[in-house]
C-alpha positions in Angstrom: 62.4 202.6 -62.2 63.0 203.7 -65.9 65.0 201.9 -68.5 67.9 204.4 -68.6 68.1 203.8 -64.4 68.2 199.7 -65.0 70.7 200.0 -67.9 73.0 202.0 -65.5 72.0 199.6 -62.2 73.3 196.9 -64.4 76.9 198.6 -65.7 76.9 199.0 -61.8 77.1 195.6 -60.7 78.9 194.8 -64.0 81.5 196.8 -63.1 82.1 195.7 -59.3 82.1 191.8 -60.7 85.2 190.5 -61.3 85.7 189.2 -64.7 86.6 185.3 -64.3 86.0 182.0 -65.8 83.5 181.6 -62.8 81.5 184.6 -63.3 81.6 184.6 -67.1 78.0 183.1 -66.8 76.6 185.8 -65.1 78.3 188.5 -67.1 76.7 187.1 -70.4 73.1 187.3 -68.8 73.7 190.9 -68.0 75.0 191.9 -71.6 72.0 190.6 -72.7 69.8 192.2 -70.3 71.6 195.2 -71.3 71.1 194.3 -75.0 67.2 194.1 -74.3 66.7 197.5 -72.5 68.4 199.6 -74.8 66.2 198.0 -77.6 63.4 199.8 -76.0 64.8 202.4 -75.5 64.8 203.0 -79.1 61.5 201.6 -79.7 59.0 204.9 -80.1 56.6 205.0 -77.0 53.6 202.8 -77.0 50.3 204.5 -77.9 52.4 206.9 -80.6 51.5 207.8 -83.8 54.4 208.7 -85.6 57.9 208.4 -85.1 58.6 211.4 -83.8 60.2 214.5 -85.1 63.2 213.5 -86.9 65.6 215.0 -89.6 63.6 215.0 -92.9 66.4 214.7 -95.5 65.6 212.7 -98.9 68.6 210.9 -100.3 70.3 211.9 -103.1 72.9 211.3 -105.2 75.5 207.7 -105.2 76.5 207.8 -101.5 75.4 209.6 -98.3 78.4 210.5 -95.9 77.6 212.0 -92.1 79.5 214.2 -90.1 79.3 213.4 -86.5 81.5 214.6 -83.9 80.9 217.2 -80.5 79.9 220.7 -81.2 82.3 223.2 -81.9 85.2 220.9 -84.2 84.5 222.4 -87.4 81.7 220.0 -89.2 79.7 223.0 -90.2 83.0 224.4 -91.9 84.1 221.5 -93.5 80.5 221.3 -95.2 80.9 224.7 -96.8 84.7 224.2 -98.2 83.8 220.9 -99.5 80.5 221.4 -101.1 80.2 225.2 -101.3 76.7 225.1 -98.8 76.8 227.7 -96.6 76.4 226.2 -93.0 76.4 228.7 -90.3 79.6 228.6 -88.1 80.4 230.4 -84.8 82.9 230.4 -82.1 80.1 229.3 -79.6 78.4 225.3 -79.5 75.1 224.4 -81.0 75.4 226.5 -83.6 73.6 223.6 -86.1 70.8 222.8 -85.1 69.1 220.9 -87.6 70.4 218.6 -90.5 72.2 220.8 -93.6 72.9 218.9 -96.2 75.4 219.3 -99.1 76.3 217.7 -102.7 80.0 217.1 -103.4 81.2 216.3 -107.1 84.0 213.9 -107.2 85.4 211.8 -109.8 81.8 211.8 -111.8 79.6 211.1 -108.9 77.8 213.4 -106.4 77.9 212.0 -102.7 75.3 214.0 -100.2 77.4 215.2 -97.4 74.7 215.7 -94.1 76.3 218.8 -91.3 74.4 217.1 -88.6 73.9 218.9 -85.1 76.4 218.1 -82.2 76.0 215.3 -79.8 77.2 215.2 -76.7 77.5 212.3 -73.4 74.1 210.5 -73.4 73.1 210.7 -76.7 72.5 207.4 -77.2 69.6 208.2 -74.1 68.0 210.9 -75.7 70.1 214.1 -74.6 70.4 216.5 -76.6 69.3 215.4 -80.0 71.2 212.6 -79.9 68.3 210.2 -81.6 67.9 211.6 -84.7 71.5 212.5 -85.6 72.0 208.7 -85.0 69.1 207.6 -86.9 70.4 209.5 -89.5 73.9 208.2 -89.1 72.3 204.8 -89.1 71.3 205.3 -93.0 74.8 206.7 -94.2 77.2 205.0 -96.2 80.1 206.2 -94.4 80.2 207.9 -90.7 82.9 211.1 -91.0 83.6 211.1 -86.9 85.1 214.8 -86.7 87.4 215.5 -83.9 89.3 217.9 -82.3 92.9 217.6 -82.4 93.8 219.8 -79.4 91.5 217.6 -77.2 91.8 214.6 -75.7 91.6 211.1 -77.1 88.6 210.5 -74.7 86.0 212.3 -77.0 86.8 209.5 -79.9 86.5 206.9 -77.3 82.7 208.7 -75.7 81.6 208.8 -79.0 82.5 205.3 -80.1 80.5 204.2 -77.2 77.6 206.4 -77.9 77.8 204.9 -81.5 77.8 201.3 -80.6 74.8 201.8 -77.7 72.7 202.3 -80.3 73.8 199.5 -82.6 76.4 201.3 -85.1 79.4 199.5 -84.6 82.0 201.3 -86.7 84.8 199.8 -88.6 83.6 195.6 -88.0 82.2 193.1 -90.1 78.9 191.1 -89.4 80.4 188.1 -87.1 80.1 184.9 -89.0 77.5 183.2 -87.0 74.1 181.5 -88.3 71.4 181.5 -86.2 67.1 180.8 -87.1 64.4 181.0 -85.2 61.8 177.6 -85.1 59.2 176.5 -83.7 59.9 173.4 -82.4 62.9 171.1 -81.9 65.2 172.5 -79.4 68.0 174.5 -79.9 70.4 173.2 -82.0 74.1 174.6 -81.7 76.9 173.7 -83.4 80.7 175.4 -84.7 82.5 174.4 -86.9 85.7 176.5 -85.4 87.4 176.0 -81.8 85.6 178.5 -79.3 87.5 180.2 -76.5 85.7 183.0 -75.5 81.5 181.7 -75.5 80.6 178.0 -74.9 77.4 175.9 -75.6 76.2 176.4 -72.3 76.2 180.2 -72.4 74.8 180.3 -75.6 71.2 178.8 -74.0 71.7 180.8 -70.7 71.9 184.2 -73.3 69.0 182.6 -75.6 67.0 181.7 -72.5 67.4 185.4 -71.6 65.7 186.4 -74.9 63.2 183.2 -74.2 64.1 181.7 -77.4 63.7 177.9 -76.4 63.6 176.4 -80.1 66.5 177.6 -82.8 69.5 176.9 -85.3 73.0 178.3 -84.2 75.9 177.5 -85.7 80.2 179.6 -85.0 81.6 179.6 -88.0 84.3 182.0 -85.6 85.5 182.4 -82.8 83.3 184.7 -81.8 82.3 187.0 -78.0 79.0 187.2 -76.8 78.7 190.7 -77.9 78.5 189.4 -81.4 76.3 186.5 -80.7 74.0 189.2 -78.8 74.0 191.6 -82.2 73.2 188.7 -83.9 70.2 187.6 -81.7 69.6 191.2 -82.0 69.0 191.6 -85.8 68.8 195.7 -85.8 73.0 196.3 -86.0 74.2 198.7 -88.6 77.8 198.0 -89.6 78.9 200.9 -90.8 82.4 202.1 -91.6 84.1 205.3 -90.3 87.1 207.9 -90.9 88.2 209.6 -87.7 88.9 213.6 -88.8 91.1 215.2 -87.1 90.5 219.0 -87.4 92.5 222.0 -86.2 96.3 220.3 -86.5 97.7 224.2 -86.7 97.2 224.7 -83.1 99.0 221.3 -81.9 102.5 220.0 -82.6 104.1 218.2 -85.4 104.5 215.3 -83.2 101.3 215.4 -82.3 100.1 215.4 -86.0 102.2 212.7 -86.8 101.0 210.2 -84.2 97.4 211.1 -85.3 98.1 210.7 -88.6 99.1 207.4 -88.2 96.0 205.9 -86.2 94.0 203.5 -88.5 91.4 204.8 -89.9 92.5 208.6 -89.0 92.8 211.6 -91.3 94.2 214.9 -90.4 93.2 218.4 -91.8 92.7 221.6 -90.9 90.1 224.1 -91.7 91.5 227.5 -90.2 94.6 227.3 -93.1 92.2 227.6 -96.3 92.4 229.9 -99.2 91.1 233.8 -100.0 88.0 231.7 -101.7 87.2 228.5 -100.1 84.6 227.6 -102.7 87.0 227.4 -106.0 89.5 224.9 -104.0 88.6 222.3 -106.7 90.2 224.1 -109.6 93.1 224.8 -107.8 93.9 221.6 -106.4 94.7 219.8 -109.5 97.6 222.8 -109.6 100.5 221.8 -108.9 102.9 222.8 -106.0 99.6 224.5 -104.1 101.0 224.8 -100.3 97.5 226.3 -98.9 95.6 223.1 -100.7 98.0 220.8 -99.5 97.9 222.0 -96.2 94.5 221.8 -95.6 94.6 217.9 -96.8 91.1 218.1 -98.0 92.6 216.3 -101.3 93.3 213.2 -99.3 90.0 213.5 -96.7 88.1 213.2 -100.7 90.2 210.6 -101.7 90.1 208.6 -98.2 85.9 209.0 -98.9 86.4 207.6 -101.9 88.6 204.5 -100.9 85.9 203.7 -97.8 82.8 204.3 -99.8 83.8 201.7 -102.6 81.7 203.2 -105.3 82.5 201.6 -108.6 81.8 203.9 -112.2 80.3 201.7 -115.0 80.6 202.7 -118.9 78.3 201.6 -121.0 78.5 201.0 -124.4 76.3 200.9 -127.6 76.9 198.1 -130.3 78.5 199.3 -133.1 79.6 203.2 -131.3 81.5 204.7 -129.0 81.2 204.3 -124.8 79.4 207.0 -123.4 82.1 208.5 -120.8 79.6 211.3 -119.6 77.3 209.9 -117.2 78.6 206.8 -115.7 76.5 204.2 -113.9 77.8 204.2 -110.5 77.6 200.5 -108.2 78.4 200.0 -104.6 78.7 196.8 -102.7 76.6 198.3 -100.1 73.6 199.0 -102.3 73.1 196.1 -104.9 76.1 194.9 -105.5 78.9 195.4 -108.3 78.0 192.3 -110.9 76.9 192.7 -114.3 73.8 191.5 -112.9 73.6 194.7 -111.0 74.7 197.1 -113.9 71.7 195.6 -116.0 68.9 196.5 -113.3 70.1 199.9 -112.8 69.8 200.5 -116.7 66.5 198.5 -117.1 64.8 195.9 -115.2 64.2 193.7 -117.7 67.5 193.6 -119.4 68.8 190.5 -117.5 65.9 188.5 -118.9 66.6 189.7 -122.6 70.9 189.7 -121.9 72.6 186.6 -123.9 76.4 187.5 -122.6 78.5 191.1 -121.8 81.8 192.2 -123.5 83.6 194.0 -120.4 86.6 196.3 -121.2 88.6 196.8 -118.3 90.8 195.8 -115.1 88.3 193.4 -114.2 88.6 191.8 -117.9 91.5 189.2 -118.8 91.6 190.7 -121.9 90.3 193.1 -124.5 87.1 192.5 -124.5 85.6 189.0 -122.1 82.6 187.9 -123.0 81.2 187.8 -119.1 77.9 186.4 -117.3 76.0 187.9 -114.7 78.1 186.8 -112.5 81.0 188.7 -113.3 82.2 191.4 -110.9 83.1 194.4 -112.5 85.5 197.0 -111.2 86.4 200.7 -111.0 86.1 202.2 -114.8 84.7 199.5 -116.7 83.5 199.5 -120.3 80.5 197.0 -120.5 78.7 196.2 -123.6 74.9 193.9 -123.5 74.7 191.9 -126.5 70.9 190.7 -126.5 69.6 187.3 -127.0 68.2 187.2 -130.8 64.5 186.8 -132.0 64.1 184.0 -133.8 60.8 184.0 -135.9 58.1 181.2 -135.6 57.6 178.6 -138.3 61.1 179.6 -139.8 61.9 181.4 -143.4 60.6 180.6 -146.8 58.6 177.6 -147.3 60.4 175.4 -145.9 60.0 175.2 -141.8 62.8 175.5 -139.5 61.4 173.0 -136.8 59.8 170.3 -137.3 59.2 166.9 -135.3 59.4 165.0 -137.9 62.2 162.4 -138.2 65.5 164.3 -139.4 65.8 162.1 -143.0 62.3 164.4 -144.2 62.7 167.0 -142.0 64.0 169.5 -144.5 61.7 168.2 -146.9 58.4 169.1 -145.0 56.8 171.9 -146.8 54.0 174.5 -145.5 50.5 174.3 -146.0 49.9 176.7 -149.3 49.0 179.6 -149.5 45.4 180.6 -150.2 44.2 182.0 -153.4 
């Protein structure tokens, strides 16, 4: 029996067990026999060389952004209105069949925007190419989830479950739970919040499952086993997501409205765009556009934006003007947004030589705070280094600057002289 027949034999009998405080127990082993399988069935075949043949796209740019969704809902279209790369679209499926990608310019920054081939039911087992559009999804900032609005809501719901088979779980935080392996000991659990739905004793049946007999856990939640499972696990991707709804001009304004109004949802349409798709920038700073406005790519950008949390840093010379060309561009998901972070992406070594930071800005208290590296800087900062001084060895003149004499002859210690 193969992995993909267990992992269905198991959602069998999962499914005909009734879910109660007496069978809890037994419904915890099975997640995380579940858990296990489909960890393999990620894992390359033994005996392999490589890892197989896979998307090769280099990153580029501040942020990457992938468009997932079923074929035919309009990702390859979107690609060419918003970055101007032509992606082949046609009115039958699979028309992409390999990873385009695409450069958008927005607000200073370029984000790479990846047209990624549809996926379908079973992905997350190999149909398709369901692998490596979610191992490229698994390195992207943000996860655009296209959809069709004339369709039902069932296609957001299969591909949410593809998504999350594979360890992307879209829109969640990393549960607060701390948990080391050792090598002897026991297992040590302990919470410091009231748990209602995991115990102590289904902690070490799900750990026994993993034969993990010696380890630190500590619930800082009130956590599910799911998340004690992705935290055994280690390989989750937390990732978050924007659900797209495409083609609103062939559904009702009711309809629109209650999509609209999801969390996390965005409507748009790509059929009501202008005689020249690929000079929509320019025109959508005009005002009182109808065409722009109803295509709502203005707010998709500015939804990106929001989710991404990309922060533009200013620097500034001593003694000149901020250079407001080229700004240095931070993210809480890769480094971090401190001054800290701002110094190793102009130079490595520039926290080492850094004495304090004047920061100009919504992050400052006022005009301008003298900061640390510690100091979290915000959208549009100014930030100026002020470096530690050289001092020179021995002192000035003739007359030494240190000395270790006592401080009543101190200044009156003189230099050997000077040779002849």
């Amino acid at each position: 029996m193969g992995i993909v027949e267990r992992i269905k034999e198991i959602e069998a009998e999962m499914a005909r067990t009734q879910k109660n405080k007496a069978t809890e127990y037994h419904l915890g082993q099975l997640k995380a026999k579940i858990a296990k399988l489909r960890t393999q069935l990620l894992e390359p075949p033994k005996g392999s060389s490589g890892g197989g043949d896979g998307f090769e796209v280099t990153k580029y740019g501040h942020g990457r952004v992938a468009l997932i969704g079923f074929p035919s809902v309009g990702k390859s279209t979107l690609l060419t209105m918003l970055t101007g790369t032509h992606s082949e679209a046609a009115s039958y499926e699979f028309t992409t069949l390999t990873c385009i990608p695409g450069i958008i310019r927005y607000n200073d920054t370029k984000i790479q925007l990846l047209d990624l081939p549809g996926i379908i039911e079973g992905a997350s087992e190999g149909k398709g190419r369901g692998r490596q559009v979610i191992a490229v999804a698994k390195s992207s900032d943000l996860v655009l989830m296209v959809l069709d609005a004339s369709k039902s809501e069932g296609h957001r719901q299969i591909l949410t479950k593809e998504l999350e088979a594979v360890g992307l779980r879209l829109n969640k935080r990393p549960p607060q739970i701390y948990f080391k392996k050792k090598k002897s000991g026991g297992i040590s659990f302990n919470t410091t919040a009231p748990l209602t739905r995991i115990d102590e004793k289904l902690c070490y049946q799900i750990l026994h499952e993993y034969k993990i007999h010696n380890a630190e856990v500590l619930f800082r939640e009130d956590a599910t086993v799911d998340d004690f499972i992705d935290v055994i696990e280690g390989n989750r991707r937390y990732i978050k997501c924007v659900y797209v709804y495409n083609k609103i001009d062939v559904v009702g304004i009711d309809d629109v409205d209650r999509l609209a109004r999801q969390p996390n949802s965005i409507v748009i349409s790509c059929n009501l765009k202008a005689s020249s798709c690929f000079s929509w920038s320019s025109r959508m700073a005009e005002a009182g556009n109808p065409i722009q406005h109803s295509l709502n790519l203005d707010r998709l950008l500015a939804r990106m934006w929001d989710e991404m949390g990309l922060v533009r840093v200013y620097s500034k010379p001593q003694g000149q003007q901020p250079d407001f060309d080229e700004p240095f561009v931070l993210s809480a998901d890769r480094g971090g947004c401190t001054v800290e972070d701002f110094c190793n992406h102009v130079h490595r070594t520039l926290v080492k030589d850094m004495k304090y930071a004047l920061v100009w800005g919504t992050s400052a208290r006022h005009y301008p705070q003298h900061c640390g590296l510690a100091h979290r800087l915000e959208d549009e900062d100014v930030v100026q280094i002020v470096k530690k001084k050289e001092t020179e060895e021995g002192g000035r003149g003739r007359f030494k600057a240190h000395s270790n004499a006592p401080a009543r002859i101190a200044d009156r210690e003189k230099k050997a002289p000077l040779k002849q």
